[in-house]
Structure formats: C-alpha cells, structure tokens
TIBA-230632 format. One line per 10 residues: number of its first residue (from 1); their letters; for each residue x, y negated, z negated of C-alpha. Coordinates in pm, 1 decimal, decimal comma, padded with zeros to 6 digits. Layout:
<nodes>
NUM> a> X:Y:Z ~ ...;
</nodes>
This chain:
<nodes>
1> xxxxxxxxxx> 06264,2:04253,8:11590,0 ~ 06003,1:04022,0:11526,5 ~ 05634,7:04179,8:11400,7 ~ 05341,0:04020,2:11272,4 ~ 05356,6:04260,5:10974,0 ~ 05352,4:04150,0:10634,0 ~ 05588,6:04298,0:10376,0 ~ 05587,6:04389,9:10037,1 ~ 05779,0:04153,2:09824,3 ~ 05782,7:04020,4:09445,6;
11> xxxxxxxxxx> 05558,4:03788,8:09427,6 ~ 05669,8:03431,0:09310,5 ~ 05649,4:03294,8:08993,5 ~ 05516,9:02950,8:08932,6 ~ 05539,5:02865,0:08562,3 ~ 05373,7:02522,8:08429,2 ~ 05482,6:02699,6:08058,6 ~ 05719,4:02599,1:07824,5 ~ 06011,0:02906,5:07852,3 ~ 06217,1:03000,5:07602,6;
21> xxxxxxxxxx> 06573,7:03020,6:07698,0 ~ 06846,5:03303,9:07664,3 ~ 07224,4:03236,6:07687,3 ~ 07514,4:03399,6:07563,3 ~ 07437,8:03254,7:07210,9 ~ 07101,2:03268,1:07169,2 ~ 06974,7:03501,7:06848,0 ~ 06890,5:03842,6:07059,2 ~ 06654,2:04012,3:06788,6 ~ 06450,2:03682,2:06824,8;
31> xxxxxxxxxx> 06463,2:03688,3:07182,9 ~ 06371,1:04067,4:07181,2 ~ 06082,3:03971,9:06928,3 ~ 05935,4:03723,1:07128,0 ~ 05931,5:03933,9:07438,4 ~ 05743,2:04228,5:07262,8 ~ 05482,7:03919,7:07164,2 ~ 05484,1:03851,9:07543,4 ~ 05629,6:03579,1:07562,4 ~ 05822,8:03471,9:07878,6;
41> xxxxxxxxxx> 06259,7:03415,9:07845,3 ~ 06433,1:03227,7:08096,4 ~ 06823,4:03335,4:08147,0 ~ 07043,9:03062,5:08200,0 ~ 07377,0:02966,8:08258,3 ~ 07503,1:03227,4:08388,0 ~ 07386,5:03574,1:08542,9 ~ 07570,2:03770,0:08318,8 ~ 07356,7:03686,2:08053,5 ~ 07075,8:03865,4:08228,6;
51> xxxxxxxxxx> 07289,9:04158,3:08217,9 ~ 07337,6:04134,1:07867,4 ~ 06995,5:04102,3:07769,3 ~ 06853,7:04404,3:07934,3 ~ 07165,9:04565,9:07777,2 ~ 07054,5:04518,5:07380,0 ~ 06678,4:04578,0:07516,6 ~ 06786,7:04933,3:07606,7 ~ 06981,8:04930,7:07273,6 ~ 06676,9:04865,4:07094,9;
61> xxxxxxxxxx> 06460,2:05044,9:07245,1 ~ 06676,8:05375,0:07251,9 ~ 06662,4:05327,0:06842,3 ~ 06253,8:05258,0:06850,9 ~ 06175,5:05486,5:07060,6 ~ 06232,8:05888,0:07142,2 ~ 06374,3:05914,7:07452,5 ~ 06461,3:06317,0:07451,2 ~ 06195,7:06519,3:07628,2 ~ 06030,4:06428,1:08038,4;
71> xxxxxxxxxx> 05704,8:06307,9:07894,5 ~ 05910,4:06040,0:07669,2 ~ 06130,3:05959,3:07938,3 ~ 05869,6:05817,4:08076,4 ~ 05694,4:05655,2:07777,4 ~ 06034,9:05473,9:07731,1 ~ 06064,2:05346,9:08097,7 ~ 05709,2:05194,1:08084,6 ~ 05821,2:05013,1:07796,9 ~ 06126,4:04886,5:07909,4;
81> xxxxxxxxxx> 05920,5:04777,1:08195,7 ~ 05648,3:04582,5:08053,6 ~ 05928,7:04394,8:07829,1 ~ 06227,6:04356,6:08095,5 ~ 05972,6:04210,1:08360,7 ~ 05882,5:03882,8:08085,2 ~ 06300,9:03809,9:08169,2 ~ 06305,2:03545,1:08446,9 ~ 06538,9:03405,7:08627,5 ~ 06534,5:03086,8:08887,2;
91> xxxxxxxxxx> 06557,3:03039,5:09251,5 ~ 06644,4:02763,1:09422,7 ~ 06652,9:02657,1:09811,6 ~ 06697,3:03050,3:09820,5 ~ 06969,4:03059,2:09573,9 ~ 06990,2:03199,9:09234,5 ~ 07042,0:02867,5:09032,6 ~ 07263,4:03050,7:08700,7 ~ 07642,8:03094,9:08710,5 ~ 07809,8:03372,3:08871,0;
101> xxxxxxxxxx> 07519,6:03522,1:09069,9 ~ 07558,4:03748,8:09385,0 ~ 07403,8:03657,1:09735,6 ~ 07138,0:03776,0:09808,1 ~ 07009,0:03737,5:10159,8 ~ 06671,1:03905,2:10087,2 ~ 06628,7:03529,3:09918,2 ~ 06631,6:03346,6:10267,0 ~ 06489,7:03642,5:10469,1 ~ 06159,1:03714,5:10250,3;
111> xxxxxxxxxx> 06111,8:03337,7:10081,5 ~ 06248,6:03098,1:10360,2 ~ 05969,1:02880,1:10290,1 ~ 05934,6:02860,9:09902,7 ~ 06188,1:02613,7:09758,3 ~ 06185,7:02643,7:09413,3 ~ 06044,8:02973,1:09216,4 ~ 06078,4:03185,9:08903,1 ~ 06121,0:03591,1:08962,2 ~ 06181,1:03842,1:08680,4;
121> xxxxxxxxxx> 06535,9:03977,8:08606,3 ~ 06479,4:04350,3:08728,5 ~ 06286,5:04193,8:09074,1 ~ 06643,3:04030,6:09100,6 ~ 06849,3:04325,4:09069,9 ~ 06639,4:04500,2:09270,9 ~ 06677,3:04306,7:09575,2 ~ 07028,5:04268,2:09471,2 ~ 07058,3:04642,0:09515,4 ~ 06826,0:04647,1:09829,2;
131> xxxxxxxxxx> 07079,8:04401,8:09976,8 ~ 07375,1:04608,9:09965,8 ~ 07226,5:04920,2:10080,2 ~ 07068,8:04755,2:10374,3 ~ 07343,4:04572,6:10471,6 ~ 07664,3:04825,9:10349,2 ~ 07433,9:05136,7:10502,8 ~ 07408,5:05464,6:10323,7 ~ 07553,8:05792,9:10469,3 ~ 07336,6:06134,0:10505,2;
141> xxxxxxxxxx> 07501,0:06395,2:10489,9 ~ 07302,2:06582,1:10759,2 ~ 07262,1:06320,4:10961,2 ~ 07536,1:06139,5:11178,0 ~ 07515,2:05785,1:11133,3 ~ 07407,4:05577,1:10833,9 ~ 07058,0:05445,9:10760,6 ~ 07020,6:05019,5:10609,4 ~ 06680,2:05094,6:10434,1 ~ 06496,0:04785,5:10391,5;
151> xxxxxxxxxx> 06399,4:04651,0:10089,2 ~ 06104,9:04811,1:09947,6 ~ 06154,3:05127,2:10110,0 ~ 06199,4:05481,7:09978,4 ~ 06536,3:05654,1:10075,4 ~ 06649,4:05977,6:09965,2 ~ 06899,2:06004,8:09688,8 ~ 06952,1:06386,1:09661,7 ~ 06966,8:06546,1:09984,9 ~ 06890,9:06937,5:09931,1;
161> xxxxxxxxxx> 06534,8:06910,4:10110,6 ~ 06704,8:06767,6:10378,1 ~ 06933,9:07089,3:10441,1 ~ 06623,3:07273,5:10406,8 ~ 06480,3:07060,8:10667,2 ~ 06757,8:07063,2:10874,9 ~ 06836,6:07428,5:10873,4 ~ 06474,3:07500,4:10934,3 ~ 06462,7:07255,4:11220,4 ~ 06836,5:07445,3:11367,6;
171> xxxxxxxxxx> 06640,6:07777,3:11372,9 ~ 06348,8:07658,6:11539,4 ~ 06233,8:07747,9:11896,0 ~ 05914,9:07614,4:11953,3 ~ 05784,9:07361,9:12181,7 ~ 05956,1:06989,2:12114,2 ~ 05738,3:06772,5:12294,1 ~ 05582,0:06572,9:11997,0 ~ 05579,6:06556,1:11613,4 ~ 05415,1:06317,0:11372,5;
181> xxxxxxxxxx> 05673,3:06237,7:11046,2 ~ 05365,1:06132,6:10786,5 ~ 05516,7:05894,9:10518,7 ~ 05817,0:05826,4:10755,8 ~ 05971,3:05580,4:10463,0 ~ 06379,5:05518,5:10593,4 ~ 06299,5:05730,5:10881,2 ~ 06541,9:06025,8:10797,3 ~ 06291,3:06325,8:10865,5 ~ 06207,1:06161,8:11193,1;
191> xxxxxxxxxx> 06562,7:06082,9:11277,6 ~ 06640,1:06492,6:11238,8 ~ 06349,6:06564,0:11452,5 ~ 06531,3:06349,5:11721,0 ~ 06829,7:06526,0:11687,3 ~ 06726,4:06832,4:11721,5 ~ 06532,7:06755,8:12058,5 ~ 06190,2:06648,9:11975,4 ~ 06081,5:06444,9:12274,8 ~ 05864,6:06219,5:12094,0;
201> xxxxxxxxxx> 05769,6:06150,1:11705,1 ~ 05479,0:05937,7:11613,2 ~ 05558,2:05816,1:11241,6 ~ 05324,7:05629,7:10972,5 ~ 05371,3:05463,5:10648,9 ~ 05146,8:05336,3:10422,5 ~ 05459,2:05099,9:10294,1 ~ 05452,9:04778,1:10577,5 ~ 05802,1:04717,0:10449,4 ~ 05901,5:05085,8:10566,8;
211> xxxxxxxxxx> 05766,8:05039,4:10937,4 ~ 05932,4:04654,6:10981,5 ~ 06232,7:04772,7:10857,9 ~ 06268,3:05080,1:11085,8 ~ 06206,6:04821,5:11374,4 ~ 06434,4:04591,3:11290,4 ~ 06682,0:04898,8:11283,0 ~ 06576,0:05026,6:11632,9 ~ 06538,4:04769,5:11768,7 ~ 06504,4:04819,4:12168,5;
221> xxxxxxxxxx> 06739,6:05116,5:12195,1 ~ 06750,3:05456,5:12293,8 ~ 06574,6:05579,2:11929,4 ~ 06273,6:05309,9:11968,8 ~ 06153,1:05532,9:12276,5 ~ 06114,9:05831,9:12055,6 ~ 06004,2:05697,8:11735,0 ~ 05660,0:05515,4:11750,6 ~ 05564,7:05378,9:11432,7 ~ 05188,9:05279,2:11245,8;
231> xxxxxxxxxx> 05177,9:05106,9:10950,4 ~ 04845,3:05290,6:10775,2 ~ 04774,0:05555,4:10534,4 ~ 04812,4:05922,1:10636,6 ~ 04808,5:05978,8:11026,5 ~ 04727,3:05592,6:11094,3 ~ 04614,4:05548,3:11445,4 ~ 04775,2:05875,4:11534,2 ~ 04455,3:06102,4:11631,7 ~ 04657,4:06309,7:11884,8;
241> xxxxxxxxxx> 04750,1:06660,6:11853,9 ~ 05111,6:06773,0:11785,7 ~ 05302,1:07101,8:11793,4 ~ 05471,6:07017,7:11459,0 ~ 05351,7:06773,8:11139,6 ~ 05577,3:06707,4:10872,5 ~ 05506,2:06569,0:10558,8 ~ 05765,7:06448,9:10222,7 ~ 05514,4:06326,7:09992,1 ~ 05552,8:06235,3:09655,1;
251> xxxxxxxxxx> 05621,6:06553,5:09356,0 ~ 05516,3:06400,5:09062,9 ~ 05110,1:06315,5:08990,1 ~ 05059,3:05992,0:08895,9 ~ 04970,9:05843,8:08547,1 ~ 04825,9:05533,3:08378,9 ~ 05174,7:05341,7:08393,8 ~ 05209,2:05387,1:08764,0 ~ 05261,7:05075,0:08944,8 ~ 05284,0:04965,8:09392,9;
261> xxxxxxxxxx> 05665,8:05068,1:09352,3 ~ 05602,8:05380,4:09218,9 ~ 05412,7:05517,9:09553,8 ~ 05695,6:05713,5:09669,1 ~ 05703,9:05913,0:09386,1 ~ 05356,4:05979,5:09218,8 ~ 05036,6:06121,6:09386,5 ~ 04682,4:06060,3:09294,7 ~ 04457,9:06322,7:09335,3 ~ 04302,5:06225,3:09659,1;
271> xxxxxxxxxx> 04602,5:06288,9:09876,9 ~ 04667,3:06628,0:09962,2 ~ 04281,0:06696,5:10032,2 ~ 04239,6:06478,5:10222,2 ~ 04619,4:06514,6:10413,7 ~ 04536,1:06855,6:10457,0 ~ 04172,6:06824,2:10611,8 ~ 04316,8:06533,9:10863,9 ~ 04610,9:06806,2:10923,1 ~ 04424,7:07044,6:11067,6;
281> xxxxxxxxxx> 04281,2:06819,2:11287,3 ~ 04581,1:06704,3:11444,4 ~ 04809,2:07047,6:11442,0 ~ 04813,9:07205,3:11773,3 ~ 04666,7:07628,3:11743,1 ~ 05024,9:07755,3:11736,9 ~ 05172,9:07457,3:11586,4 ~ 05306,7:07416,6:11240,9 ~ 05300,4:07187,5:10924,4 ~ 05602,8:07170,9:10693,5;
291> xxxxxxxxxx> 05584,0:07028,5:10341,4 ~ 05855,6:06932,4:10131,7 ~ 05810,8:06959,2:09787,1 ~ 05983,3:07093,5:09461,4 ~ 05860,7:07200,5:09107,4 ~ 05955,2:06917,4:08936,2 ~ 05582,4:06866,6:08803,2 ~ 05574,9:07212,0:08689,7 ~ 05909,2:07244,1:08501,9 ~ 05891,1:06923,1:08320,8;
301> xxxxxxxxxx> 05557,9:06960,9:08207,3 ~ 05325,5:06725,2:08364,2 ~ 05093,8:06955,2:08557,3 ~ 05059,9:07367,6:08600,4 ~ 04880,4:07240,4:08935,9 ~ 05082,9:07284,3:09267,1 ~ 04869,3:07126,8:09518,7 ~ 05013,8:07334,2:09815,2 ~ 04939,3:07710,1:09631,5 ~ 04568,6:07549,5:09591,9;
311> xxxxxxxxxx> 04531,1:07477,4:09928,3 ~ 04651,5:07786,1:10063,6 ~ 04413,1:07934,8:09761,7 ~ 04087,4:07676,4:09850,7 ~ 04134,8:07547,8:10154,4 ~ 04054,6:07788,9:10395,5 ~ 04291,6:07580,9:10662,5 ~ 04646,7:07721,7:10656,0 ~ 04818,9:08050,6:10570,9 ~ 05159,6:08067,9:10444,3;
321> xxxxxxxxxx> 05400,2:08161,6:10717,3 ~ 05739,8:08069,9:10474,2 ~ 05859,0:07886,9:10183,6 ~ 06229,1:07823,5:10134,5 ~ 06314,3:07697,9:09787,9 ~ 06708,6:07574,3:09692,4 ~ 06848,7:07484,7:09354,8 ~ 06844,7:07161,7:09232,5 ~ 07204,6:07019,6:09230,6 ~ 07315,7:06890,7:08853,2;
331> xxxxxxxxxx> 07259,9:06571,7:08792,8 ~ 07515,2:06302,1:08841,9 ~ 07760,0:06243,5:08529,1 ~ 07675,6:05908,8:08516,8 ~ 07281,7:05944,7:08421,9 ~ 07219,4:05841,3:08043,7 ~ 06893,6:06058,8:08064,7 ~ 06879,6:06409,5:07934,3 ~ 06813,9:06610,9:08243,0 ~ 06811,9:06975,7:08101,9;
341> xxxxxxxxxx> 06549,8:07084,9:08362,4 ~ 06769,1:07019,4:08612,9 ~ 06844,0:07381,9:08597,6 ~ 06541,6:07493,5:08696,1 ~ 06435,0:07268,2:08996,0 ~ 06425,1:07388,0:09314,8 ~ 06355,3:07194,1:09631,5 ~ 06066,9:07391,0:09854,4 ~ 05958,8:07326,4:10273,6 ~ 05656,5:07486,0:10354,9;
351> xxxxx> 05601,7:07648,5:10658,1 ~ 05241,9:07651,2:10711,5 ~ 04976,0:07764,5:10993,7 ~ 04628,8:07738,9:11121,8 ~ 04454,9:08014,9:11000,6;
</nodes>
C-alpha cells in the first residue's frame, strides 16, 4: 500500500575522505587502533571480511573491557557501538559492491533513488536481518498466523507477556466495541484484540516505519477494517473514548548512550505522566487500561522506581484492580551475555481503573 509516510532508515553515507581499507590481510590491531582514533575502515573484497572484523572487535573488547554485571553490559555495547559503526561498507545501484554478500531488498525498496553510497557494517546486517524476518515471517505462538515486521520495527522476541495478555483477554467479558493498542509496533497486541472480538482498534506509533509497515501487511483486507492506524506519539489523533487501552511500553529508563533505535526499549521520564494523564481522558468510566511491564529495571539495578506503583501512589487517576506477574523464561543457550537475573524477572499486565 502506497502512503505518503516517511520511514526511518540509515541514513547514507557520502564520504569525500580518504578510507582506510580492511581485507582478509590487513594488520587487525592497526585497524582496531585506528578505529578507536575514529577513523573510518572500508571492508572490501569480500563480505566476510566484515564479519571478521567485528569478530576480533568483540575479541578485544571482551579483554579491555568488564563485561560481567547489567550496568557493564551496557558500558560494553555502547562501545562496541561507537567503534563498529566507523566499519563501512559500499552500495552500489542497490547492491552491496564486496564478494559474497546477501540480497538485500531493503536496498531497492528504501534507496531506489541513491546510486552509489557508503553505510556502516552493523546498518548492513541489520537490514540484512530485517529482510529475512519480513520476508520469511516470524511465528507467535499465541497468535495464528505469522507477522513480516518491517524494518525498523519492534517485534517481540520472548513471548510470556503475550500469554498474559492473551489469557487476560480469554477471560474477559466486557464490552468489545473499541480499543486503542498505544505503541502498536508489529501490531501483535492489536492483532489479539481482533481475535478475541474487539470490533474496532485504533492503534498509534510514534515509529512511521511501524504504521507503513502494518499497511503494507493489511493491505485492503478483512484486518484493515478493524485496525486504524496514526503515526504520532501517545494517542495520536485518537481523542475518542474506548472501553479498553492497552499499552507495551518500554521497561528499561533510558541513559546517556541511548540512541532513535533504542525507543522500543528505554523510557525517558516524560512518558508515563504524561500517558497516564492522556489515559484517563480517553478510558471509558467502566473501562480499563492494561500495562505490560516487568521488573527488569528493578532486578538489574538501574532504577528502584516502578513508574506504574507511583502512579497508582501519585496519581490520583487509577486504582489497581489486578496485576498478573509470570517468570521470566531462561535465556536462550546461545546468548554470550551473563544473564543471572534471568531468574528473577517476571513479566507483569496491569489491570487498572478509573478511580
């Protein structure tokens, strides 16, 4: 579906410098030295050496730097960030110019106009990764068919809220004629909401790429009826009133290495106020507005603030009807990070009304 939208994207690189180069036998240390001096590296030849590069920049990293507790988890990924992003990597006529590179269609569909361009290595195998899930599909467990998030676009890796969500949304017998999804992202909250009979759900995103993407999805079938979409902050242009408001917003309160991509996952401190004052606005008397959420803040360390108990504390808007809390499932196998806390996570939906 065609919209006039514009979406997020990495922005291309025009360089009139001179770059150094990195191939399979250039000296890494030096190339690892220059790109803590900031200097730019261009991979060539083939893709692989990419690969490699970011490979020994982990290595040395992992020996520089502690990488045991949350808090230095995340000291090391801004770090690795700030140095990967200085690895480039050409495009031309919408093709990755080195050796051995995947298609990547995002290439044509977000640059179809730029010829020739630089973008950094991770940029690359993030729309590399993008690609596949949007065009392979991802299944959720809870709901029946797969979602192709587009690129940009949050999508839910661990699905325990979800159960929460959907469980809740089995036992409920209120009215169905409307909901509002805020921070509708791949569209899986709302997509429940349909199945389980709401008549109508008025979504928002603050993420363009989230709303075109749904659209494009939709397109003019059955779903597009129910699911009306904004592309704004908050409630958008949704001023109405609704019988039930959901909200997933981000666990984790942002810090001073936060960048756009990060959104999904770190709040400043302006959000829930003012969610929660534009909430009651918009909730129906006997209506009610669920927040997901987990302790993940708490447990690793990063704030003793839960900015749903202040509400209910401060607000003087809500009162607590129910809060369902679920473990945390392990972490995969696979994850190099030391995830201890895992233990101790719960997922929470809270069940709040007007007071």
């Amino acid at each position: 579906m065609i919209t006039d939208i514009n979406v997020n994207k990495p922005e291309p690189i025009v360089s009139g410098k001179r770059l150094g180069m990195f191939n399979a036998a250039t000296d890494v240390r030096r190339t690892i030295k220059d790109l803590e001096a900031g200097k730019p590296v261009l991979i060539t030849a083939f893709y692989s050496n990419g690969l490699l590069l970011l490979k020994e920049l982990h290595v040395y990293l992992s020996k520089k730097l502690p990488n045991e507790t949350f808090l230095e988890q995340r000291a090391y990924r801004a770090e690795y960030h700030k140095l990967s992003n200085l690895v480039l990597i050409e495009i031309v006529a919408n093709q990755l110019i080195v050796k051995k590179s995947p298609t990547i269609g995002w290439l044509k569909k977000m640059y179809p106009d730029t010829e020739n361009f630089l973008l950094t290595f991770p940029q690359v195998q993030g729309l590399n990764s993008a690609w596949q899930w949007y065009v392979n599909g991802i299944t959720i467990p809870v709901l029946r068919n797969k979602i192709h998030p587009y690129y940009g676009t949050y999508f839910p890796t661990r699905f325990d809220h979800l159960t929460l969500f959907d469980n809740w949304l089995h036992r409920y017998n209120g009215a169905k004629k409307s909901a509002i999804d805020v921070g509708v992202g791949s569209g899986v909250l709302s997509f429940l909401m349909v199945k389980h009979g709401f008549q109508k759900v008025f979504a928002t995103d603050s993420n363009p790429n989230a709303i075109v993407g749904l659209k494009e999805f939709m397109g003019n079938t059955k779903l597009s009826r129910k699911l009306e979409l904004d592309s704004g902050s908050l409630f958008g242009k949704w001023g109405i009133q609704t019988e039930l408001i959901v909200f997933n917003p981000p666990w984790l309160p942002e810090s001073d290495d936060v960048n756009n991509l990060d959104e999904a996952i770190y709040y400043n401190q302006k959000l829930f106020p003012e969610f929660f004052e534009a909430a009651k606005k918009r909730l129906l008397p006997d209506g009610k507005l669920l927040v997901i959420f987990s302790n993940l803040a708490q447990i690793t360390g990063v704030t003793e603030e839960h900015p749903i108990e202040k509400e209910l504390a401060e607000g003087d808007r809500f009162q607590l009807e129910k809060c369902f809390k679920k473990s945390v499932k392990n972490a995969s196998d696979k994850t190099k990070r030391e995830q201890h806390w895992r233990a101790a996570e719960e997922v929470e939906l809270w069940v709040l009304t007007n007071q």
